[in-house]
N, C-alpha and C positions, 0 to 999 in steps of 0.2 A: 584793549579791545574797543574800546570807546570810538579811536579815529578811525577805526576800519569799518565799525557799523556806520559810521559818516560818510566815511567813502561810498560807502555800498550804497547809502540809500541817496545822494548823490548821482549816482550811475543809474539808478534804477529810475529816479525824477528825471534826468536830461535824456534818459534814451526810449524810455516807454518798456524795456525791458523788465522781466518777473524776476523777483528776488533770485530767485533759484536761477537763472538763464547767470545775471550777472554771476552768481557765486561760481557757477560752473566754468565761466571764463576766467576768470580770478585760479582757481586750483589746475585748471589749463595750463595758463602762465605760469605758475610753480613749476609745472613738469616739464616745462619748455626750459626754464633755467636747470633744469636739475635739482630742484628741490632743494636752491642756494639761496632763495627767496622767500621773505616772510608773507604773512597773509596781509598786510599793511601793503608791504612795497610792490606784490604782486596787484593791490587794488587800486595803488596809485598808476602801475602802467597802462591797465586796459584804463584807466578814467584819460589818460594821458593820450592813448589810443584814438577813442571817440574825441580827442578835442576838446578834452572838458578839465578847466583849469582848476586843481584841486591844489591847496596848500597844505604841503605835505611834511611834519621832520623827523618821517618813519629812517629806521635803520634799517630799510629794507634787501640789505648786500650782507652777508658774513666777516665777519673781521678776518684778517690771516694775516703775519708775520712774513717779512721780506724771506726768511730763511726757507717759508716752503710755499713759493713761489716757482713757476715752471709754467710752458706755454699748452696757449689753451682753455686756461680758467676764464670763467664769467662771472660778473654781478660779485665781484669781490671788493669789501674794504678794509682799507689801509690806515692808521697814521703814525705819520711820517715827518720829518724833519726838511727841509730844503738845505742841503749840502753849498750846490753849487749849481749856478743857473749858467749855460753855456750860449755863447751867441749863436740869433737867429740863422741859418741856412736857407737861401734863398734857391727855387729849380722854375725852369719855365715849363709852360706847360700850355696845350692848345688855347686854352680861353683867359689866358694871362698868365701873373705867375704864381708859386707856390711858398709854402713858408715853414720849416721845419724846426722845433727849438728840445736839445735835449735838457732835462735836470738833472742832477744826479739828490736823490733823496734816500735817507736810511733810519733805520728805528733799532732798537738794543740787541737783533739778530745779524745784521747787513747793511748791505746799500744796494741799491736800484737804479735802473733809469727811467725816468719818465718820461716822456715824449708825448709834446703836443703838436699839435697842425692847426695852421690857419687862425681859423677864427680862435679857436681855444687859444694861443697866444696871448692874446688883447685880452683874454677874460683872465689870465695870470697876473694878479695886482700882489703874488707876494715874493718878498726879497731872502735872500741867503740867511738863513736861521730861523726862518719861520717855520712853526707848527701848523702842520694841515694837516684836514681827514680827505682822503678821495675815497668818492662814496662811487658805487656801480661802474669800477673800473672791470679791464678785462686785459691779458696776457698773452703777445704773442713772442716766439722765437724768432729768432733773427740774427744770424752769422754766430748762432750756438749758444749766444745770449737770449736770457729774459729780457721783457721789456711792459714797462706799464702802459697805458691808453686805459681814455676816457670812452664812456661806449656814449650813446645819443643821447644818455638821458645821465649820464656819468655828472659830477661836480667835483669843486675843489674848492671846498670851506674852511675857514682858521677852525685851528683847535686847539682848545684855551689851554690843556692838561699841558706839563713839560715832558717834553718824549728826551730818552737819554739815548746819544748813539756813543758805543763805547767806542769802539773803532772804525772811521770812515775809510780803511782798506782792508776790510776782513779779507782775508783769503777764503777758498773753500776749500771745502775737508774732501777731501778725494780716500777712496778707499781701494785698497792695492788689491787687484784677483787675479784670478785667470781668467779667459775669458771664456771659458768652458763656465766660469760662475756668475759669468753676466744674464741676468734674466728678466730684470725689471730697468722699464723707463725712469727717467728720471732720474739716474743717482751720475752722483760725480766718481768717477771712476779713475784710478791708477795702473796701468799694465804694462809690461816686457815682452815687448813683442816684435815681431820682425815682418816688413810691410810685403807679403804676399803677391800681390799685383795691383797694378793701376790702370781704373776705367779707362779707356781712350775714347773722348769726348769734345768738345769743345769745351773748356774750362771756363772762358768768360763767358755770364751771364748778366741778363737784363731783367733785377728785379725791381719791381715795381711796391714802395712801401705803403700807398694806400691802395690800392686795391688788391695787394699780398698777392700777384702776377707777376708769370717767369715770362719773360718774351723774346724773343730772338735776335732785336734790334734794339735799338739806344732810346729806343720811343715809346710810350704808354701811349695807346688812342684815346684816354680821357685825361692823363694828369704829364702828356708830355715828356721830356727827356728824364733820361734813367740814366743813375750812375754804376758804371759795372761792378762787376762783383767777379769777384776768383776763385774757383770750386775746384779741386781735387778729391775723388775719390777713389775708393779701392779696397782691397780686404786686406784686414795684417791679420799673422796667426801666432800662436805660441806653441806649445808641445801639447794644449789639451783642445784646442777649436781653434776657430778662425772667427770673425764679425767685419761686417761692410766698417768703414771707417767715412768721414766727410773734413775735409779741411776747406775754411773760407780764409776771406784777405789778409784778417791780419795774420791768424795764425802761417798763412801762406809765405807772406813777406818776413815774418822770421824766422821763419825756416830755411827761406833760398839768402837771405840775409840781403834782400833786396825791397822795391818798390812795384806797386802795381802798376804804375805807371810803365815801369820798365819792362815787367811781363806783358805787359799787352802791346809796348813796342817790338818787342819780340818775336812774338804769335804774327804780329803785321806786316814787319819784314820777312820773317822764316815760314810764320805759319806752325801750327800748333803739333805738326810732327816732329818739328826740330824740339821745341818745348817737353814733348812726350821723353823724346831722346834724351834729352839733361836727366828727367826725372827718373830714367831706369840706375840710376848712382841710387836710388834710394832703397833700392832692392836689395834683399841678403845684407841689411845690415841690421842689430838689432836695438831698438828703439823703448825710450823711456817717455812712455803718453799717458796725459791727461784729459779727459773730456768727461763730455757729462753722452748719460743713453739716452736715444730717445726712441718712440714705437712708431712703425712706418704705417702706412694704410693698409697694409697688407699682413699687420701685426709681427712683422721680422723686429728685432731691436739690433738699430743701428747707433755708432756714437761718433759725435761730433767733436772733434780734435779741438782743442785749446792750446794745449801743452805740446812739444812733441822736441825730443834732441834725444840724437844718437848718444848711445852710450859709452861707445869708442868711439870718438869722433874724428882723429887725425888724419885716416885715408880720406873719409868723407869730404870733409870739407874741403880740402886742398881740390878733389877731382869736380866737386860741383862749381865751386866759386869759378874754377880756371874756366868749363866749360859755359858757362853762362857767360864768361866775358870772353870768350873766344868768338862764340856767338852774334855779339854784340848788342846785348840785350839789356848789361847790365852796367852799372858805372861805379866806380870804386868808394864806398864808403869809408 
């Protein structure tokens, strides 16, 4: 309690502020986090707020394990092991260029990814096997995956303890239903089902990773070229319901047993109704899929394809592979 009455009277000296105004801004910021922040780290960001350099080494974030992890969270901390550090990814963009580096990190439930940008890069001074805590990270989704980020005030400090990761390729635990019994976000899910129909849409999309923007063209107006992305959707149903479904690139390209690049030569030359065309072979067939739920804005739970192969596959295959290269869309793997 010691460093938070420091904080406070700190804030109440640099700002002219009455004890009571600060405290009230301080229990503010708790409910702005959700109540995932302590009274320490919530008194360090309004001091952080006004500009006032407090020295701080409150645990002001929650700890939580890679295993329940899922997008969306805020003000969460980790630690974590560093796996495997992957090379920098460079994008241009209006006012130079950009810089994107993923890690893959894990602790005795998982693995993750981390992902930095830009400047956070050059503040990454640690190598494959080190122990770190990320303090005030936050979670988004992204092509059905989680993904860790540093929020504005986020770090990434050594951490002395030895973290044990038993296995750097956990699988996850998918649980097999109907989907008459799907009802909750978030779970990894197993079902038999047969693909009902598919949106007809423009499938390639333009999103944008820092400012989490869908746009129409290959352009951000603030961070520049976008690299596309491949989106199929549509409902598959069983004998008890039906649920929206989402499949993105990768799962896409193993599916058609191809490359994105070739789908979108495709869509270019044919255009995306001939593409629609191939995809009706996925219909009336019955399908063994894995994904995880997730809740829409509109609180419907839809779920995002990971997994997905026919269960009798020998008509399948044979009719889509041939159509795709009859096409000319596709090149022989």
């Amino acid at each position: 309690m010691e460093e938070f009455e420091e904080v406070v009277k700190k804030i109440v000296e640099e700002t002219g502020k009455t004890n009571t105004e600060v405290l009230e801004m301080i229990y503010k910021k708790q409910e702005e986090y959700n109540n995932l922040i302590s009274d320490v780290g919530a008194a360090y960001l309004v001091a952080k707020e006004f500009g006032i350099d407090v020295k701080s080494t409150a645990n002001f974030t929650k700890e939580i394990k890679i295993k329940d992890l899922f997008g969306g969270l805020n003000s969460i901390r980790l630690k974590v092991k560093v796996l495997k550090i992957f090379p920098i990814n460079t994008f241009k963009k209006e006012d130079g260029e950009g810089r994107v580096m993923n890690i893959l990190v894990g602790d005795e439930t998982g693995t993750a990814r981390l992902v930095l940008w830009n400047e956070q890069i050059d503040d990454f001074k640690f190598k494959e096997g080190s122990s770190i805590e990320i303090i005030n990270a936050y979670t988004k989704e992204r092509n059905g995956m989680t993904e860790i980020r540093i929020g504005m005030y986020g770090i990434i400090r050594e951490y002395d303890g030895e973290i044990e990761v038993k296995d750097t390729s956990i699988p996850k635990e998918y649980v097999e239903k109907k989907i008459a019994e799907i009802v909750f976000p978030e779970e990894n899910i197993k079902v038999n089902a047969y693909i009902q129909k598919i949106f007809y849409k423009n499938p390639i999309i333009y999103y944008c990773r820092e400012c989490s923007k869908v746009y129409e063209t290959e352009t951000c107006k603030d961070h520049g070229k976008i690299n596309p992305i491949i989106v199929i959707s549509g409902i598959m149903e069983d004998e008890t319901s039906n649920i929206v479904f989402n499949m993105f690139t990768r799962t896409v390209e193993s599916f058609l047993n191809t490359n994105k690049e070739e789908i979108i030569k495709l869509i270019e030359n044919k255009g995306y109704d001939e593409f629609y065309k191939i995809l009706e072979n996925m219909l009336d067939i019955k399908y063994e899929i894995k994904g995880t739920t997730k809740e829409t804005q509109k609180k419907n739970i839809e779920i995002n394809v990971s997994y997905i192969k026919p269960i009798n596959d020998e008509k399948y295959v044979g009719e889509k592979i041939s159509q795709l290269k009859n096409s000319g869309g596709v090149s022989d793997v």
